[in-house]
Z-matrix of the N, CA and C atoms (Angstrom, degrees):
N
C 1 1.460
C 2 1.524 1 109.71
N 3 1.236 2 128.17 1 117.42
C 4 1.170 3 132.66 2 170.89
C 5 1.540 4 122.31 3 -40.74
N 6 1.458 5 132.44 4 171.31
C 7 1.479 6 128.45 5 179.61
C 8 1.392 7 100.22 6 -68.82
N 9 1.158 8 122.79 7 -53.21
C 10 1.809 9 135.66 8 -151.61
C 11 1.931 10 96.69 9 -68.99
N 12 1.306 11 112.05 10 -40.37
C 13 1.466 12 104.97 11 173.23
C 14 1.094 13 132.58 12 -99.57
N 15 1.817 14 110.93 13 -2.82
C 16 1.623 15 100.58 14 147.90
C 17 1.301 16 122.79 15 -90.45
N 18 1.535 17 119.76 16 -16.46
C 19 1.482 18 110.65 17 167.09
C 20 1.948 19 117.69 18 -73.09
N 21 1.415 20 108.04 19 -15.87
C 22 1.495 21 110.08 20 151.14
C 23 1.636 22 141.23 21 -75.24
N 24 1.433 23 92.30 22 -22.76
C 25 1.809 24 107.37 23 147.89
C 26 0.951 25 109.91 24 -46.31
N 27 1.707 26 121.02 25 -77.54
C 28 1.096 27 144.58 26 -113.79
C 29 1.479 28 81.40 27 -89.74
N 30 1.141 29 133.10 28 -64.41
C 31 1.495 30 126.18 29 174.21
C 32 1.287 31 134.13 30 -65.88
N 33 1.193 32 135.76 31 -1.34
C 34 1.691 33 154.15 32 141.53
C 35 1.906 34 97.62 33 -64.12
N 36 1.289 35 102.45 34 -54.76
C 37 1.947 36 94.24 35 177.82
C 38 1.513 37 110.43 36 -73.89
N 39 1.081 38 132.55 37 -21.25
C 40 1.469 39 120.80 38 -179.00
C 41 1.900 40 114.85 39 -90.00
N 42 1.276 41 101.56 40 -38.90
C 43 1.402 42 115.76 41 153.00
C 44 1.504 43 124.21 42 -33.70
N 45 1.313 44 113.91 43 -76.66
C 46 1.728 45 123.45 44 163.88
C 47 1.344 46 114.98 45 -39.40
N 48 1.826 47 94.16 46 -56.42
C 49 1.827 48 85.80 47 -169.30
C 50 1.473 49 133.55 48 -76.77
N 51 1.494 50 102.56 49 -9.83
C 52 1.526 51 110.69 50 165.88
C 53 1.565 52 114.39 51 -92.90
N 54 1.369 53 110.86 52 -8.49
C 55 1.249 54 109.38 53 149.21
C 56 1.509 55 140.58 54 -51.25
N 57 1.657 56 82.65 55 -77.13
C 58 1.846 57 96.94 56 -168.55
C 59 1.671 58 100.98 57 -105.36
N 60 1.513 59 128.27 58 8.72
C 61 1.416 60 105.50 59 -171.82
C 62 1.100 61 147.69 60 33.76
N 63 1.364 62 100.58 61 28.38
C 64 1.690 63 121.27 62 -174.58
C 65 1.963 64 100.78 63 -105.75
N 66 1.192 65 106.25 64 140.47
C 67 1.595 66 106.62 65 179.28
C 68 1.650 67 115.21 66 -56.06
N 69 1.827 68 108.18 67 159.74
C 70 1.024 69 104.81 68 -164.05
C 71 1.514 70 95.42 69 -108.21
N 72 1.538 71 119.08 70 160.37
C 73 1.570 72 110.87 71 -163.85
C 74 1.433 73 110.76 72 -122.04
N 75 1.432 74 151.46 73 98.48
C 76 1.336 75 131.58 74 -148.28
C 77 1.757 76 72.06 75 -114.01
N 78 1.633 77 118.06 76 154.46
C 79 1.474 78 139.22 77 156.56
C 80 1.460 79 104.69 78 -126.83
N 81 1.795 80 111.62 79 111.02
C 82 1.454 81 113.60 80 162.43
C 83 1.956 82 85.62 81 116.69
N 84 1.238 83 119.34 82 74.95
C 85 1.413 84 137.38 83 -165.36
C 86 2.138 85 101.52 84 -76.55
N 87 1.235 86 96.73 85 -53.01
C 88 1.802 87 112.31 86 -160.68
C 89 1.134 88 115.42 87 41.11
N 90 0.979 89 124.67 88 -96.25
C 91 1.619 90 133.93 89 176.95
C 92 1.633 91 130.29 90 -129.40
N 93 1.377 92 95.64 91 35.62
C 94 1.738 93 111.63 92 162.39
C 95 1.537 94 106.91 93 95.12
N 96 1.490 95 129.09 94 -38.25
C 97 1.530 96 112.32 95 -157.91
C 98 1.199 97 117.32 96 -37.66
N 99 0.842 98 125.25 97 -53.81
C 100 1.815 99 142.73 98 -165.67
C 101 1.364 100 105.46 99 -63.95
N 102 1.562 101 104.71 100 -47.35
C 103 1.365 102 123.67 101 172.69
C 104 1.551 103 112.71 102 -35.93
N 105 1.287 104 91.25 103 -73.53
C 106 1.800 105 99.80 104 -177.81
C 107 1.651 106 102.25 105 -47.80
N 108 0.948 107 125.22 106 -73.09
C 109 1.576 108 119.59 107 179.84
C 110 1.934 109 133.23 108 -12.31
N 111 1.813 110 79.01 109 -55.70
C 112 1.442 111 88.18 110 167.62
C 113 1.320 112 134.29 111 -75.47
N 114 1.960 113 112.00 112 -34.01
C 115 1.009 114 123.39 113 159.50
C 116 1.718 115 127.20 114 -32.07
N 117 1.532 116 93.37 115 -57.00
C 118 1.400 117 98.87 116 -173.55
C 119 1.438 118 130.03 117 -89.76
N 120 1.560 119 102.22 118 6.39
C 121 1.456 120 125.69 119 153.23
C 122 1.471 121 119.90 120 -74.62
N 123 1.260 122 104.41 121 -30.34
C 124 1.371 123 117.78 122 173.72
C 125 1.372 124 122.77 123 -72.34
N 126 1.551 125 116.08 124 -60.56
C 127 1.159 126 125.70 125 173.30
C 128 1.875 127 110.27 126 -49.47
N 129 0.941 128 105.23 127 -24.96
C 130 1.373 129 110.50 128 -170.12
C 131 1.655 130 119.77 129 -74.38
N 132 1.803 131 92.58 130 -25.69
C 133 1.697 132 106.28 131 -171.10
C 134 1.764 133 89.73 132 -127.65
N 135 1.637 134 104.92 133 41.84
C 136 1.481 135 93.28 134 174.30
C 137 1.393 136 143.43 135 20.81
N 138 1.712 137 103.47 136 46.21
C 139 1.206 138 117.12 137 171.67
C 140 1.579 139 120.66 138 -127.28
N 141 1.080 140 143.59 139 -122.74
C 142 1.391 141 134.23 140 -168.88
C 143 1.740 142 113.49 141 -161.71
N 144 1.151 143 105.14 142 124.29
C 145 1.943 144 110.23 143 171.32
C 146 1.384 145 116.90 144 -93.45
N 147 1.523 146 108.17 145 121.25
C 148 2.006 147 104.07 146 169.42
C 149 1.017 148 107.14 147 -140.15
N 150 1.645 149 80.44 148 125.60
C 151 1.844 150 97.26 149 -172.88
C 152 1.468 151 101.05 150 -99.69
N 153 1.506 152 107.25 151 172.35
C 154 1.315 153 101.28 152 -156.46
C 155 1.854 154 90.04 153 -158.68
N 156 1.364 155 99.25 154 115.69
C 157 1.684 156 117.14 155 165.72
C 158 1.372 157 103.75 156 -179.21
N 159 1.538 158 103.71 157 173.30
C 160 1.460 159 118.28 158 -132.35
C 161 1.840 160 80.96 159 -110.41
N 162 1.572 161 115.90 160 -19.35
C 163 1.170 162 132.60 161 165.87
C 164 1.554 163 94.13 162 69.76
N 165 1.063 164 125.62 163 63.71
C 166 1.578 165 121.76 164 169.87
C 167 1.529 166 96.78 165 -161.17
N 168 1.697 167 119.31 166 47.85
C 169 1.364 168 120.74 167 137.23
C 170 2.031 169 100.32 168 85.83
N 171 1.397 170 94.13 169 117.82
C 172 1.634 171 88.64 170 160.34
C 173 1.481 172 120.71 171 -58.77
N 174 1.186 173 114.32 172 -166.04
C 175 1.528 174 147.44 173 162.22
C 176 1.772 175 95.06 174 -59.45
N 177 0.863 176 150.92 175 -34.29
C 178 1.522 177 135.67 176 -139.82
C 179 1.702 178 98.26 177 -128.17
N 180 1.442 179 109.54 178 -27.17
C 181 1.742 180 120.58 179 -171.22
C 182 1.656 181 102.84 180 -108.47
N 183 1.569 182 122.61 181 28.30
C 184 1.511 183 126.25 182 157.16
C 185 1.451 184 109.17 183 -108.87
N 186 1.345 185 106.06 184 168.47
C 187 1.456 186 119.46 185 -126.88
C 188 1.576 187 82.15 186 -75.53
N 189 1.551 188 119.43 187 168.76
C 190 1.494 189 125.29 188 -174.44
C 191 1.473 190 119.57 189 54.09
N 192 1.700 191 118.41 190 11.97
C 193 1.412 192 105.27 191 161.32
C 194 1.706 193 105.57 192 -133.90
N 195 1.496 194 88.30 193 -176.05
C 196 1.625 195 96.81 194 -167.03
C 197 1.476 196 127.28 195 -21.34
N 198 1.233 197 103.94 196 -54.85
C 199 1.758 198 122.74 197 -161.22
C 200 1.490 199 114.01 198 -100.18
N 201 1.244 200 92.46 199 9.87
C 202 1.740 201 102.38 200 -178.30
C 203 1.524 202 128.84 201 -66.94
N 204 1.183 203 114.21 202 106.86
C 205 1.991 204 130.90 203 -153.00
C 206 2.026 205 98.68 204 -110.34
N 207 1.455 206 91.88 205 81.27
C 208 1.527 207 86.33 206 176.81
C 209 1.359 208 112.58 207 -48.22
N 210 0.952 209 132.60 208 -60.77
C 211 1.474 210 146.90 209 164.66
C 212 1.672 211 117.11 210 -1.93
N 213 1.176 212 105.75 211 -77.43
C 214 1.608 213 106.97 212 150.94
C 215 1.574 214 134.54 213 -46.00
N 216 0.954 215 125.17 214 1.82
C 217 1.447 216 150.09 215 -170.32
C 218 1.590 217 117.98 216 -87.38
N 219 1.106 218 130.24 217 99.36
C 220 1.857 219 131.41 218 -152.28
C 221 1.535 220 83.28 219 -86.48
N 222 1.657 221 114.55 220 111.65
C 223 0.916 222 116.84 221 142.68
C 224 1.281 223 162.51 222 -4.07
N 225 1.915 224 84.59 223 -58.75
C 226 1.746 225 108.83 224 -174.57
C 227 1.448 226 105.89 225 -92.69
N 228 1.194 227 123.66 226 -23.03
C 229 2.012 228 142.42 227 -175.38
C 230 1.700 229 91.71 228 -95.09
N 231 1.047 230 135.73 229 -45.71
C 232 1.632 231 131.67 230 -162.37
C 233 2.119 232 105.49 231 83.70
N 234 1.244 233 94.40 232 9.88
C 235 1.842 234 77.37 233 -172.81
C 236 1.880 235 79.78 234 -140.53
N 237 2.115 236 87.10 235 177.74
C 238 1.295 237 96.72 236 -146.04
C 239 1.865 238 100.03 237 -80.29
N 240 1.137 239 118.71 238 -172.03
C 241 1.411 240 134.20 239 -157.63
C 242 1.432 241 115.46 240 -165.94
N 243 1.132 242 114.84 241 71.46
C 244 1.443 243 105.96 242 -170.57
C 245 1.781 244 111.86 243 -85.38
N 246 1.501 245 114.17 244 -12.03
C 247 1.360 246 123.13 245 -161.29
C 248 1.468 247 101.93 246 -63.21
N 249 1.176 248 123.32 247 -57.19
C 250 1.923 249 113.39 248 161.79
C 251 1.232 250 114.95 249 -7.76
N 252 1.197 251 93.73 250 -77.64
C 253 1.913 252 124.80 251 -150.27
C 254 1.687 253 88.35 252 -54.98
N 255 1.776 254 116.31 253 -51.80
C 256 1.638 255 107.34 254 -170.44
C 257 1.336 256 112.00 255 -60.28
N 258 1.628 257 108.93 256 -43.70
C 259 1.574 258 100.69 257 -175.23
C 260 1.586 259 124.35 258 -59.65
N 261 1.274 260 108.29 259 -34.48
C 262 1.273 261 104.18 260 168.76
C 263 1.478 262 120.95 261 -78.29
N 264 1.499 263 121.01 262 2.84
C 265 1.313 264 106.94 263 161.79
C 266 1.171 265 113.33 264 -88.84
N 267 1.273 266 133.56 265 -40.22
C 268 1.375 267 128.79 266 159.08
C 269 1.541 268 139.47 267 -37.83
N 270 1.875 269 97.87 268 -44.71
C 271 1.229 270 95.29 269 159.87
C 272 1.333 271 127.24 270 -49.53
N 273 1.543 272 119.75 271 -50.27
C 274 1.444 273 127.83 272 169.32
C 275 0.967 274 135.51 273 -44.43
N 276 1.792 275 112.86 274 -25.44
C 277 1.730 276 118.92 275 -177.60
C 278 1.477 277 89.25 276 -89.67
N 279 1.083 278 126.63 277 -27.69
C 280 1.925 279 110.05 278 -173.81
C 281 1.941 280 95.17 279 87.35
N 282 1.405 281 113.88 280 53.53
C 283 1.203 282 127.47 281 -172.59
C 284 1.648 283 126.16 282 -126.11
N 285 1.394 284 86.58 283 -24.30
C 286 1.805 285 112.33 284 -176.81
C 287 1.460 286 96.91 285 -29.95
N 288 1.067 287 154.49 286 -65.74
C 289 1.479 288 156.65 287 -128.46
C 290 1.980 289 111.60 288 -108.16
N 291 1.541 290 88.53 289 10.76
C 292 1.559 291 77.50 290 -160.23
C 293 1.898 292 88.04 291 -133.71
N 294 1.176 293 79.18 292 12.44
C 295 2.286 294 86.87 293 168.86
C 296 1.297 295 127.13 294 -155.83
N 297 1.256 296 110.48 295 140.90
C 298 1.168 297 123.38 296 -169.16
C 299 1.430 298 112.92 297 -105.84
N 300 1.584 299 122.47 298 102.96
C 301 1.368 300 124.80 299 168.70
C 302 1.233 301 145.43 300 -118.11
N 303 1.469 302 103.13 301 114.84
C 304 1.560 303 126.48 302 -166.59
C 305 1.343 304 102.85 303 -95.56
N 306 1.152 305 92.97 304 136.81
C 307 1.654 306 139.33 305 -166.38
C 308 1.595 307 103.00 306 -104.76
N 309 1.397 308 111.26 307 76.95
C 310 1.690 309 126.90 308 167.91
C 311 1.638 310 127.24 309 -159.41
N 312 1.120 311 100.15 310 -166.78
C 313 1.044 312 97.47 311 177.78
C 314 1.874 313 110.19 312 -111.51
N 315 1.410 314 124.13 313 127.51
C 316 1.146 315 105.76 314 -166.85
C 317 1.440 316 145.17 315 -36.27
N 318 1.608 317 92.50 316 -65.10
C 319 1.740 318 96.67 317 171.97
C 320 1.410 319 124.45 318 -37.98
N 321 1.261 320 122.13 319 -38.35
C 322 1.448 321 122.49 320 157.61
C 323 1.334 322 140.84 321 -62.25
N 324 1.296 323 111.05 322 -33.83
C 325 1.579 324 126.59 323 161.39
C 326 1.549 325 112.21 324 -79.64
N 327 1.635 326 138.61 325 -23.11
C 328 1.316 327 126.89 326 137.37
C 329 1.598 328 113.26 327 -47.49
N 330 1.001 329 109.46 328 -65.36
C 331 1.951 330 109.60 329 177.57
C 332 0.725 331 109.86 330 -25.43
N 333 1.687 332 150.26 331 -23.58
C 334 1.442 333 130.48 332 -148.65
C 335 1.374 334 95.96 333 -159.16
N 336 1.811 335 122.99 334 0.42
C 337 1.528 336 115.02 335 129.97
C 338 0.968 337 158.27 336 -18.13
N 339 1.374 338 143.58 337 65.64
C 340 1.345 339 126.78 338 -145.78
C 341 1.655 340 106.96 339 -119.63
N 342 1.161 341 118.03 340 13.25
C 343 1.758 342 88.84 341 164.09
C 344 1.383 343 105.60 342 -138.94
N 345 1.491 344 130.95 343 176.83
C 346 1.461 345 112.50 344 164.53
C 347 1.157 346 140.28 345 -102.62
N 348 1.477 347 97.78 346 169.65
C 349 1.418 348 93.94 347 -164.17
C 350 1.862 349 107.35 348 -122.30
N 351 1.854 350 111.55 349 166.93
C 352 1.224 351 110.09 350 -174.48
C 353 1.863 352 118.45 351 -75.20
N 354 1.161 353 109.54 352 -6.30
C 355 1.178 354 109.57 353 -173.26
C 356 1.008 355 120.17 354 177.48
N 357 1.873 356 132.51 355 142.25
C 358 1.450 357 143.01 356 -128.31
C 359 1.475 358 96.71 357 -128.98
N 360 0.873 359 157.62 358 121.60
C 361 1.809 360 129.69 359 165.79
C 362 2.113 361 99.03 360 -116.35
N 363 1.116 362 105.50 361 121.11
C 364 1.616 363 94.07 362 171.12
C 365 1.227 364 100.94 363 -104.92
N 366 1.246 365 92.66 364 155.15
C 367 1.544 366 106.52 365 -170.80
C 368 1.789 367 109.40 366 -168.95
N 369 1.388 368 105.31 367 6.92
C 370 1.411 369 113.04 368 -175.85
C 371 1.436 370 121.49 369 -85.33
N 372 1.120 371 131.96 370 -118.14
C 373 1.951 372 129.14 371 -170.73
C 374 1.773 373 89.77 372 -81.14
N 375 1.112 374 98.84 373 145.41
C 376 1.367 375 118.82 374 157.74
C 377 0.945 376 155.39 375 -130.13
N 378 1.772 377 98.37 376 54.76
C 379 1.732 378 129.31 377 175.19
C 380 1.585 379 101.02 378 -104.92
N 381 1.167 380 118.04 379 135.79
C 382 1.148 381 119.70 380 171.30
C 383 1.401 382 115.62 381 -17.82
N 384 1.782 383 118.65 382 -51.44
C 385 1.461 384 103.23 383 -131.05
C 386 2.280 385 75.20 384 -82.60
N 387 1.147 386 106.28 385 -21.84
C 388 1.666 387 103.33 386 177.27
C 389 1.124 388 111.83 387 -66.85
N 390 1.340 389 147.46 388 -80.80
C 391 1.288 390 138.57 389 155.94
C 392 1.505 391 141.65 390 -21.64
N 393 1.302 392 105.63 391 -7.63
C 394 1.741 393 110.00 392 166.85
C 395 1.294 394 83.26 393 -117.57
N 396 1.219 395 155.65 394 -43.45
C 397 1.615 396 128.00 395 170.22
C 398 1.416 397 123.25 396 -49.72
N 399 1.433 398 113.57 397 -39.59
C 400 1.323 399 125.47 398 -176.60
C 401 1.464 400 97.47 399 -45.75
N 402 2.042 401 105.74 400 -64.31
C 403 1.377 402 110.99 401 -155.41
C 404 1.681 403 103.36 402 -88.13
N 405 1.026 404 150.71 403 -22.54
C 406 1.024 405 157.90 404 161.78
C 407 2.067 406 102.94 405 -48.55
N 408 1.361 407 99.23 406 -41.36
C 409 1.928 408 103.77 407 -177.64
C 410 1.658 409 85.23 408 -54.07
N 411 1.377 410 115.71 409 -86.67
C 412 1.748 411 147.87 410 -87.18
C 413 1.585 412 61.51 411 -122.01
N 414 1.538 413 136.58 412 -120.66
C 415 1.285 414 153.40 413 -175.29
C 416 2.032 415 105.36 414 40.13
N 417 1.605 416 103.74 415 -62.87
C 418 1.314 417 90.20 416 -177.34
C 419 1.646 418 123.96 417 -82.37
N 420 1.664 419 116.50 418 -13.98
C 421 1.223 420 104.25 419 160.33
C 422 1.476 421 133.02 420 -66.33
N 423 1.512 422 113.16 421 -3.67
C 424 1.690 423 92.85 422 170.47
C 425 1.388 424 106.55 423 -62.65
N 426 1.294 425 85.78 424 161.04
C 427 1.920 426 111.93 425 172.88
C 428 1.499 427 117.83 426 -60.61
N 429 1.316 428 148.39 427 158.49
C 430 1.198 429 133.07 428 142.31
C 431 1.617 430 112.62 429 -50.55
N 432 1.363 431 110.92 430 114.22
C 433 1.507 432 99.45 431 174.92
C 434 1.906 433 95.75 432 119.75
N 435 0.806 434 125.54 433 -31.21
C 436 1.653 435 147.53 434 172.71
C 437 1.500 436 106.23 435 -39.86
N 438 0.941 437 105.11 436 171.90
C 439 1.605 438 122.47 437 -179.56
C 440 1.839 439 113.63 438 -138.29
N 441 1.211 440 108.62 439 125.27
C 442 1.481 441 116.86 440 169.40
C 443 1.489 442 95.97 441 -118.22
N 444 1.703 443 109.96 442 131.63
C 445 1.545 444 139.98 443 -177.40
C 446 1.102 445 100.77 444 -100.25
N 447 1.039 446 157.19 445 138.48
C 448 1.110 447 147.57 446 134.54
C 449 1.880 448 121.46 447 -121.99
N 450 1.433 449 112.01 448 132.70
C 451 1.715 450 114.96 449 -148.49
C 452 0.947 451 77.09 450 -118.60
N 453 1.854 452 115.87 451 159.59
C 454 1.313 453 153.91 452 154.95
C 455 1.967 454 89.83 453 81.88
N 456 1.163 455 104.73 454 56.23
C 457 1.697 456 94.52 455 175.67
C 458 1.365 457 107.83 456 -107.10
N 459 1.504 458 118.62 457 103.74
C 460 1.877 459 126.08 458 175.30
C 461 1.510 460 109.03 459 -97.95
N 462 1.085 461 122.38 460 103.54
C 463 1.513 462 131.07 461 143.74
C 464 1.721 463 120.32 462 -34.76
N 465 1.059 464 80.16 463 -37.33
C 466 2.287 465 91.61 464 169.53
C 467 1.258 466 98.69 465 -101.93
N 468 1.851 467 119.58 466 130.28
C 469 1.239 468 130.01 467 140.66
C 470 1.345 469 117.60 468 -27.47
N 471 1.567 470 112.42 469 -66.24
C 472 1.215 471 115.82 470 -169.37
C 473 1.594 472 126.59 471 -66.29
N 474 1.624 473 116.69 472 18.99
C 475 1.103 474 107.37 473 -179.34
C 476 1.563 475 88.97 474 -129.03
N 477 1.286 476 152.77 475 -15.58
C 478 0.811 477 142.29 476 141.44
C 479 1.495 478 117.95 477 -172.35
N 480 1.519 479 128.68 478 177.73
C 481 1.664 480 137.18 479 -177.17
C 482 1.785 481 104.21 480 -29.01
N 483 1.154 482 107.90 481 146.06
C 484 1.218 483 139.50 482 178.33
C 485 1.421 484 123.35 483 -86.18
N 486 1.514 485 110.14 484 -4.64
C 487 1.608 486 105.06 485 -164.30
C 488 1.396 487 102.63 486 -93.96
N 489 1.559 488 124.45 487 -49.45
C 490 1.490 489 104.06 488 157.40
C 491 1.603 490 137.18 489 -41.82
N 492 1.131 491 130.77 490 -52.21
C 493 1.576 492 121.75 491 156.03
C 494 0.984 493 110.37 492 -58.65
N 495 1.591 494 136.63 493 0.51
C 496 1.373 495 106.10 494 159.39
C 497 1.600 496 125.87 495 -98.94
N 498 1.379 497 103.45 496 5.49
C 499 1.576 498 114.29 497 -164.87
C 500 1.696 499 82.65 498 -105.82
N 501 1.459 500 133.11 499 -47.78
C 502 1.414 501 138.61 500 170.87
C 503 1.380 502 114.38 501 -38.51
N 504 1.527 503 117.54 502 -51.50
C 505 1.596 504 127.21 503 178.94
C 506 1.923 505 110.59 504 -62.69
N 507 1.568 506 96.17 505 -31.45
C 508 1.194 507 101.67 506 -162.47
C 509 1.911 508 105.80 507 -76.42
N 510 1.042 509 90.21 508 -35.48
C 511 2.015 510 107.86 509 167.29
C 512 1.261 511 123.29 510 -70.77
N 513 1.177 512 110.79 511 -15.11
C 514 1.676 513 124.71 512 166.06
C 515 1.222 514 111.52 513 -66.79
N 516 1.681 515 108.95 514 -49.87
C 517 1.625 516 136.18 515 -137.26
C 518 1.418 517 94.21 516 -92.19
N 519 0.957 518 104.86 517 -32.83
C 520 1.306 519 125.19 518 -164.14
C 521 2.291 520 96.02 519 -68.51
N 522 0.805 521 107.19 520 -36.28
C 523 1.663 522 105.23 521 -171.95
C 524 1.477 523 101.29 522 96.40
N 525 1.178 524 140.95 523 -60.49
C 526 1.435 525 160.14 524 170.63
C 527 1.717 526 107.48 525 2.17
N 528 1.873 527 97.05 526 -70.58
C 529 1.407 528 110.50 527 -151.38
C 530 1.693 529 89.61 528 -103.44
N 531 1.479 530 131.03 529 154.66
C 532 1.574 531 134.54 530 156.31
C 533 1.339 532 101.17 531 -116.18
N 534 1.277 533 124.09 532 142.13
C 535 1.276 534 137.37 533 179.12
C 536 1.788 535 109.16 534 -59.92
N 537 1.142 536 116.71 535 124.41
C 538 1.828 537 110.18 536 166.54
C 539 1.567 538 119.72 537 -98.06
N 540 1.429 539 93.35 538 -42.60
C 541 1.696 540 85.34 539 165.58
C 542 1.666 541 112.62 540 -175.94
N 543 1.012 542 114.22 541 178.22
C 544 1.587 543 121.26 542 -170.50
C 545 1.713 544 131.63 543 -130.40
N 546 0.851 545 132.94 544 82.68
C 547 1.407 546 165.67 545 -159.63
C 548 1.348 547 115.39 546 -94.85
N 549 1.805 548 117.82 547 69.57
C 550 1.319 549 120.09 548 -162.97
C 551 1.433 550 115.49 549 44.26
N 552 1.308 551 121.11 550 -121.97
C 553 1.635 552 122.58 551 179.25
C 554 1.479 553 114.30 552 -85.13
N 555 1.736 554 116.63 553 9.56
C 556 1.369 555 90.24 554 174.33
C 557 1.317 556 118.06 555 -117.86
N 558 1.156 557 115.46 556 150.18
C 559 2.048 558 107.52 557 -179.33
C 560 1.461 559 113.38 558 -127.57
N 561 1.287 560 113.29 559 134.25
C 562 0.733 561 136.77 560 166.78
C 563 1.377 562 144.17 561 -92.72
N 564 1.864 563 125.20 562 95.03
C 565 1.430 564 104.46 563 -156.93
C 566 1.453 565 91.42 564 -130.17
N 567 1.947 566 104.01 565 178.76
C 568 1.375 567 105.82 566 -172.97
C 569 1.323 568 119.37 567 -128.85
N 570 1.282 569 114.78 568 130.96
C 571 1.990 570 112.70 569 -161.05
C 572 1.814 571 84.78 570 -71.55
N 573 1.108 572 88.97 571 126.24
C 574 1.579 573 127.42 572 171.58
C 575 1.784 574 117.37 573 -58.24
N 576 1.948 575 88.41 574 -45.24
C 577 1.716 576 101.27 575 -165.71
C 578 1.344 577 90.12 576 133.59
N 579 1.901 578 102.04 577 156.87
C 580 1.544 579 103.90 578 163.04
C 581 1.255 580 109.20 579 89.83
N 582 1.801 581 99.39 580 136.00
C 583 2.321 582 88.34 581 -175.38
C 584 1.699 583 93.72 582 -69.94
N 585 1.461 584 73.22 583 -173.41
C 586 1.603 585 83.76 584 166.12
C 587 1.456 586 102.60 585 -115.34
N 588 1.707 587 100.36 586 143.47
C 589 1.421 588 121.52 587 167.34
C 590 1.454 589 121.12 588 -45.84
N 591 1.165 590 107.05 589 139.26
C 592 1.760 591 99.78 590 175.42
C 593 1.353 592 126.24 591 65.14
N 594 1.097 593 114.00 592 1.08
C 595 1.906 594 133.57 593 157.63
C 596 1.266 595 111.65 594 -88.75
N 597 1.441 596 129.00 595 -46.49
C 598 1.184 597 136.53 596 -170.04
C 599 1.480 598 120.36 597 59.42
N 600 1.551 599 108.76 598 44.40
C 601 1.280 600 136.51 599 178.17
C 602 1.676 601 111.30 600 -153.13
N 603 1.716 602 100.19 601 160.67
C 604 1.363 603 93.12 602 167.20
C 605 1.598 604 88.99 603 -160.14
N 606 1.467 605 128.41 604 -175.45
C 607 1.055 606 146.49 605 -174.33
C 608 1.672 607 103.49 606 -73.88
């Protein structure tokens, strides 16, 4: 994540959370950066960050593609492991106490969500069928007043995958979310009120 869009996190999460004091929700954990951000937005408005991945590598960070980090890779299992690598980034920020990290796979850890929260950030797989689960899970627990993030969003094919602008368009479309602002690939919008259409849920 570039400087310019985690210091636009970082101020969309500190914003909310000294707002509404409702927890902050990151989907797609890897190895903490983002993490820390929210954390310390949190800690700041005395509330709480939970990130949430299954920590065994998207679609794009297995072996023979782009983002592929042997390094992270459990030896003794043959597949990746990023849960190390986060804890010790956390340990390092002096953050340990101010996040909560679950070890799943999203759509299931939305399932068994039950209250709301100030803010959503996706940032997890980015194949369609992951990114409309992601936002289809997480999407109706923001708060009225909440924030949905959503990273890696290209309007051009040619600059990268399509499934974030398409879960972004779909939160627009939706009436739900209004856009607040735009920060290279990341956006930031704000549930308005009201379920969302075509979820057949709402807060």
């Amino acid at each position: 994540m570039p400087v310019d869009e985690g210091l636009a996190l970082y101020a969309a999460a500190h914003e909310v959370a000294t707002a509404l004091r409702l927890p902050l929700v990151e989907v797609g954990t890897y190895c903490g950066r983002s993490t820390i951000l929210l954390a310390d937005a949190a800690r700041a408005a005395d509330t709480i960050a939970v990130t949430v991945d299954h920590h065994r590598g998207s679609e794009e960070q297995q072996p023979g593609w782009e983002y592929h980090d042997p390094e992270v890779v459990d030896p003794e299992v043959g597949r990746m492991d990023t849960l190390p690598t986060f804890r010790r980034t956390l340990h390092a920020a002096g953050l340990e106490d101010h996040v909560i990290a679950v070890v799943g796979r999203s759509p299931r850890v939305a399932a068994v969500w039950g209250r709301p929260v100030g803010l959503v950030f996706i940032d997890g797989g980015h194949t369609d069928e992951h990114a409309t689960a992601d936002y289809e899970g997480w999407a109706p627990h923001v708060a009225p007043g909440g924030l949905l993030v959503v990273h890696d969003v290209f309007p051009d094919p040619a600059d990268g995958g399509q499934a974030p602008y398409r879960i972004y368009r779909r939160a627009l479309e939706s009436g739900a979310f209004t856009e607040v602002s735009a920060t290279r690939s990341l956006r930031v919008l704000r549930r308005t009120g009201g379920p969302l259409e075509g979820d057949g849920t709402g807060v």
